[in-house]
N, C-alpha and C positions, 0 to 999 in steps of 0.2 A: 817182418817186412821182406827179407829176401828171398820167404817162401814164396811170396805173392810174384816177386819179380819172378821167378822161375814159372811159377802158373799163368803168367802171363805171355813171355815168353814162348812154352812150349807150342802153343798155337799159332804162333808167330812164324816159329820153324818150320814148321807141319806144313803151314802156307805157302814158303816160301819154295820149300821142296818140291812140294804140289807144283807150282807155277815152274818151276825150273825142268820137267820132267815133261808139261805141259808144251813149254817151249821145246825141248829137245826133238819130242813126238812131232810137233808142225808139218806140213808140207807148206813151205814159202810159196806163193805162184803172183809171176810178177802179171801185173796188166800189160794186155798186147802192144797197146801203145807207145809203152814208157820201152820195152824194147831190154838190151842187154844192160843199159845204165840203168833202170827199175830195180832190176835183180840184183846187181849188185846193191845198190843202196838198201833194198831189202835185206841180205845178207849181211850187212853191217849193223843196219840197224838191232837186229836179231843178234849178232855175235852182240854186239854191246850191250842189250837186255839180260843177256845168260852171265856177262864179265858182271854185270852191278846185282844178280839175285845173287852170283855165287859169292860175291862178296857179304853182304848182306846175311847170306846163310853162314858161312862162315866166321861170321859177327857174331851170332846167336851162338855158334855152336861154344867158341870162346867164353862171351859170357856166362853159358850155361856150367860150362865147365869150372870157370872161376866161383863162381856161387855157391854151385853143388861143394866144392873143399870147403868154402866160408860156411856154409853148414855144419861137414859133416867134422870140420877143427873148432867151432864156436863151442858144441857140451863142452870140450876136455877142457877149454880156458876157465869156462863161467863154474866146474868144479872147480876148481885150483884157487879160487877164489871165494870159497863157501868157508865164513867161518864158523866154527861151531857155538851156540851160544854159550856153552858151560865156560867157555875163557873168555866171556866177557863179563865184566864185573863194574857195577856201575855205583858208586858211594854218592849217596843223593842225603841233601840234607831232609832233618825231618823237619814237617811243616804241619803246625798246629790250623787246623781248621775249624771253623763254629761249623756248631751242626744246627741243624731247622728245625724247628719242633712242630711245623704248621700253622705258627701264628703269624698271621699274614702284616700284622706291624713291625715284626722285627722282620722280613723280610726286604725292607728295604735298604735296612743297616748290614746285611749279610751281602745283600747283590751288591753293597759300593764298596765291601772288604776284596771282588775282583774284577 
C-alpha cells in the first residue's frame, strides 16, 4: 500500500515543481489601466501562489521521505517476526472418519456425520 502512496505521489511532486519553476520564469505585466495598484496585487498574488506550491512541495517531499524509511524499516520487522515451523508443534486429536465406498445410499448417512 505504501508503495502505491509513493507512486502516486511522485508525480504529484514533479507537478508541483514544474508549476513552481513555471511561476518563478513569469514576466508578471500589469494591465495599463489598473496602473501601480495592478502590479502590486499581481505581485502578491503571485508571491502567495509560489508561498502555497512551496508549501505543498514541501508536504510531499516529507511524506515521501517518511514512507520511503516505512519501507525500507518494514523487511527488518516482518523477519524478526518469522517463525520457523520446525517449533511449532501442534497435538491434534485423532479423529476416526468413515470412508465412502461409492454407494450413493450410505452417502447420506456419511454427509450428516459433518
Amino acid at each position: 500500500m505504501s508503495s502505491n502512496i509513493i507512486t502516486n505521489i511522485k508525480p504529484e511532486k514533479e507537478r508541483l515543481v514544474n508549476l513552481l519553476k513555471e511561476i518563478n520564469s513569469m514576466e508578471i505585466k500589469s494591465p495599463e489601466s489598473k496602473g501601480d495598484q495592478g502590479i502590486f496585487q499581481l505581485l502578491h498574488e503571485g508571491k502567495e501562489a509560489i508561498i502555497t506550491l512551496t508549501m505543498h512541495k514541501d508536504e510531499a517531499d516529507q511524506n515521501l521521505m517518511r514512507l520511503s524509511k516505512e519501507l525500507t524499516n518494514k523487511p527488518a520487522k516482518e523477519e524478526a517476526k518469522i517463525i520457523p515451523f520446525s517449533n511449532l508443534n501442534a497435538n491434534l486429536p485423532h479423529l476416526s472418519l468413515p470412508t465412502f465406498d461409492g454407494d450413493p445410499r450410505q452417502w447420506a448417512t456419511i454427509l450428516e456425520q459433518f
